[in-house]
C-alpha positions in Angstrom: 0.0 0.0 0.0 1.2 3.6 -1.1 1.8 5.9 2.2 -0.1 8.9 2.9 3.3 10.9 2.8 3.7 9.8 -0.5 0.5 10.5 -1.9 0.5 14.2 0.1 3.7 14.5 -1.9 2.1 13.4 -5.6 -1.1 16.1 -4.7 0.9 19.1 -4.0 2.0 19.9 -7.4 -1.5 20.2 -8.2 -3.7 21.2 -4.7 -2.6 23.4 -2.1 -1.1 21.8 0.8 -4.4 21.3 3.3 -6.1 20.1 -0.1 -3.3 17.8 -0.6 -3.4 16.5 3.5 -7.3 16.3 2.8 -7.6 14.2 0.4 -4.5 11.7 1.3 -5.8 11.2 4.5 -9.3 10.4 2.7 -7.3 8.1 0.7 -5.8 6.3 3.2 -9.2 6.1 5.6 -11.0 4.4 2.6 -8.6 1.9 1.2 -8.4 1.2 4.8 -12.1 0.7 5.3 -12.4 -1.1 1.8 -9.6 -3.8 2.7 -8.5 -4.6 6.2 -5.6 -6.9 6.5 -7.8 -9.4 8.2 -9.8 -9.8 5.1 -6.6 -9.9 3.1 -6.2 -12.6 4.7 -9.3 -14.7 4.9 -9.4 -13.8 1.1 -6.1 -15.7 0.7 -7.2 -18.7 2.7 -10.4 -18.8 0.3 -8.0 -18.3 -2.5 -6.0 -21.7 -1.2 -8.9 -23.2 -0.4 -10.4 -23.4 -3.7 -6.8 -23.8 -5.2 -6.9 -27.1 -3.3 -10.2 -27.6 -4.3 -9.4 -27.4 -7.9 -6.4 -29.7 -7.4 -8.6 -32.4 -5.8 -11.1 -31.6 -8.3 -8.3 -32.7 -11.1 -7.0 -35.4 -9.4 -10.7 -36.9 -9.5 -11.2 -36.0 -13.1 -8.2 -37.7 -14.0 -9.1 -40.7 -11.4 -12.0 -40.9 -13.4 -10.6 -40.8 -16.8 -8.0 -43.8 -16.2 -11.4 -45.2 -14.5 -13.3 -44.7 -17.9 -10.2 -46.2 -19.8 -11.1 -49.3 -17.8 -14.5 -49.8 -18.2 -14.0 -49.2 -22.4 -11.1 -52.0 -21.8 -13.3 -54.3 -20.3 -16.2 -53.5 -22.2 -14.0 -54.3 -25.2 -13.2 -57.5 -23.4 -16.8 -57.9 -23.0 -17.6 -57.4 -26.4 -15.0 -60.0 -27.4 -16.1 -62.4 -25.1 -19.8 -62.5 -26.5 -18.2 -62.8 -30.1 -16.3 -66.1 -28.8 -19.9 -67.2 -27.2 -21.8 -66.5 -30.4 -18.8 -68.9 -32.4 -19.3 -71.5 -29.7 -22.8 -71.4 -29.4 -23.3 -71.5 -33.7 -20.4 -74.4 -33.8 -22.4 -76.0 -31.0 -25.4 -75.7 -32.9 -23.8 -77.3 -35.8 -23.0 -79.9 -34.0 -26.5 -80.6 -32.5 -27.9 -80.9 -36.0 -25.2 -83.2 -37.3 -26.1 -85.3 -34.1 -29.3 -85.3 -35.2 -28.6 -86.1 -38.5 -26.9 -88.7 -37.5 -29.1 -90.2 -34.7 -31.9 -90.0 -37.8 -29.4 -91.8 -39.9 -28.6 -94.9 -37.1 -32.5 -95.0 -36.3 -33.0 -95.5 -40.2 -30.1 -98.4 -39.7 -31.4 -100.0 -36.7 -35.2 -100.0 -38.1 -33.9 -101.6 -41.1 -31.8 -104.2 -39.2 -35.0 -104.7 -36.8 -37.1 -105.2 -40.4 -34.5 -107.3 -41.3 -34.0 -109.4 -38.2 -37.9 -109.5 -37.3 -38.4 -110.4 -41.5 -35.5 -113.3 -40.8 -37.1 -114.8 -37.9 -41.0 -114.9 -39.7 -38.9 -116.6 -42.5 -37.4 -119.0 -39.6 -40.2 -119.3 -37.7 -42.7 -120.7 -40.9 -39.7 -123.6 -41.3 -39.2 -124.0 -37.7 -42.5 -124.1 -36.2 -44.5 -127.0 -38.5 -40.9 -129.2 -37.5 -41.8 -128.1 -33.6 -45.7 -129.3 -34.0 -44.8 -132.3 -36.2 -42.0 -133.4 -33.5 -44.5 -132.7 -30.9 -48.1 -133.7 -32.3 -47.2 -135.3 -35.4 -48.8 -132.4 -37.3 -49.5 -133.0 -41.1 -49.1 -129.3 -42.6 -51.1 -128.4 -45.9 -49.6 -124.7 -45.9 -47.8 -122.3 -44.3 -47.1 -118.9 -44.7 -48.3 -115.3 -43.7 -51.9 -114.4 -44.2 -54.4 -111.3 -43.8 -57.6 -113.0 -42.4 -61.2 -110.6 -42.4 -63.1 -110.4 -39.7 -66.1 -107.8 -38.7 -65.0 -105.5 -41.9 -61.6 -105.4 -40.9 -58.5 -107.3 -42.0 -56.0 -108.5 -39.4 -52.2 -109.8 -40.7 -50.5 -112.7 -39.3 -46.9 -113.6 -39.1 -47.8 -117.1 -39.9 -50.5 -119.0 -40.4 -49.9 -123.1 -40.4 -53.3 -125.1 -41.8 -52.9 -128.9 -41.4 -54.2 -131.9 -39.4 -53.0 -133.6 -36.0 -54.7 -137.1 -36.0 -57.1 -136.6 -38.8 -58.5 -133.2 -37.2 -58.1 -130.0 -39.1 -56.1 -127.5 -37.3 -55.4 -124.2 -38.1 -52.4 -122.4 -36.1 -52.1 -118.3 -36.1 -49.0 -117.7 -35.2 -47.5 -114.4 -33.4 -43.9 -114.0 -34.2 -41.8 -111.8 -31.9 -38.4 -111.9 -30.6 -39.2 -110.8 -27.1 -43.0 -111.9 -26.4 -44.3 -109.5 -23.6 -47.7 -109.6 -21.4 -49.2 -106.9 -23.3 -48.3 -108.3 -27.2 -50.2 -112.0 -25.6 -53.7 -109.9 -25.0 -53.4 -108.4 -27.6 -52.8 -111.7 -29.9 -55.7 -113.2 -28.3 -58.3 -110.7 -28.5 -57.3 -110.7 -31.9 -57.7 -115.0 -32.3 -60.9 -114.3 -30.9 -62.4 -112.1 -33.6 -61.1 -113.9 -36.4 -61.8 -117.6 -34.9 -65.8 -117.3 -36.0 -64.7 -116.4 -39.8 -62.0 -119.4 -39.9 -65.2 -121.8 -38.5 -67.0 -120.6 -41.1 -64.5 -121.8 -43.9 -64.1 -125.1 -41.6 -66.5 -126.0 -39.0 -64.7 -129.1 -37.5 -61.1 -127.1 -37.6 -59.3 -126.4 -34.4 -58.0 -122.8 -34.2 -54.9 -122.8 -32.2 -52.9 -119.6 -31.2 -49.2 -119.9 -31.1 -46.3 -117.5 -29.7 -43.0 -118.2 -31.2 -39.7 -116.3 -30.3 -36.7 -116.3 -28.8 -37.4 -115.0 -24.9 -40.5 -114.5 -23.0 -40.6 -113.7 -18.7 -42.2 -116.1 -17.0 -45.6 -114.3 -16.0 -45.3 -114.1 -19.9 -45.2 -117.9 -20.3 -48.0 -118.2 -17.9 -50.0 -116.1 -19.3 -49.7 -118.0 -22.2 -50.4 -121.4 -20.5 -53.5 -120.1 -18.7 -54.8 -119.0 -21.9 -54.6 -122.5 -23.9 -52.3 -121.2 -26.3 -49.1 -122.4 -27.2 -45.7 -120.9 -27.0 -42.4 -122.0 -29.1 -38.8 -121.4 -29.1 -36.6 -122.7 -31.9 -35.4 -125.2 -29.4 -38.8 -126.6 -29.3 -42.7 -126.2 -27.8 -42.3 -125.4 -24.1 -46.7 -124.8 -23.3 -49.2 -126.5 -24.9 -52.6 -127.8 -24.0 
């Protein structure tokens, strides 16, 4: 600050010395009023106060750009990471429906080598079975072979069906060819004798029409089932139930 000699000194030249004291000491009195040194210096603790401000202020902007950096990093990494899922996930796919293709392909195989095997062992069954019942009840057979039989307006199929004669008597054996006879496949078979049984008397009223179950395994409950139901049941080996 300028001193009120100093300023007396620079009003002289121009104001008369008590003009010049005058209005130095007014000089002086207001600067002194306008800024005390007190203020100065809460002004200057302000002034480092937001100075430090600012410097904390930068520090978090730059805290929060190497932040930002991370997240775009990761977020790249990200990004990446969903284009490896989407390859793996289509290759995967691609996969699946070869699989599929394939499992299609085997069933196609195994239904042809079940149509095959279950063709063969009709094929065995019409040689094997008239041996069986000739063995066992000196059966005479006049044919053998498979045959679609109407009954009620409806046809049924049967694996085989052996016409012949045990002891003079005409017999006429439908035959139900499976390689694992089950509980279910017997009532069904039988229901199925019994529809057609009033059509075969027709065609030969003094015939005997004889269900027969001819495979290569069947449970025991199967077997009796069988038994309990007067039909007969064959293996290749020979005929294990009959009446």
């Amino acid at each position: 600050m300028v001193s009120l000699t100093e300023i007396r000194n620079r009003l002289q030249p121009a104001f008369t010395p008590d003009q010049a004291e005058l209005i130095a000491s007014l000089h002086v009195e207001m600067h002194e009023q306008l800024v005390k040194p007190h203020d100065v210096a809460e002004l200057r603790g302000v002034v480092g106060q937001l100075a430090e401000a600012q410097q904390r202020t930068e520090q978090r902007v730059e805290e929060l750009t190497v932040a930002q950096q991370r997240t775009e990093h990761r977020l790249g990494e990200l990004a990446e990471a969903q284009l490896r899922t989407e390859h793996v996930v289509t290759e995967l796919i691609t996969t699946v429906n070869k699989l599929e293709y394939s499992m299609k392909d085997l069933a196609k195989q195994v239904g042809g080598l079940a149509a095959t095997a279950g063709g063969n062992l009709e094929a065995y069954a019409s040689e094997r079975i008239p041996e069986v019942l000739a063995e066992r009840f000196g059966f005479v057979m006049e044919s053998c072979g498979t045959e679609s039989i109407e009954a009620d307006g409806k046809a049924y199929e049967f694996d085989a069906v052996l016409r012949g004669t045990i002891a003079g008597q005409p017999v006429i054996v439908l035959c139900e060819v499976k390689t694992n006879i089950s509980e279910s496949e017997v009532r069904g078979f039988l229901r199925i004798a019994d529809r057609v049984r009033p059509a075969l008397l027709q065609q030969a009223p003094d015939a005997r029409v004889q269900p027969l179950f001819f495979g290569y395994r069947a449970a025991v409950v199967t077997q009796k089932l069988i038994t309990g139901s007067d039909a007969w049941l064959a293996f290749p080996r020979g005929l294990i139930a009959a009446a």
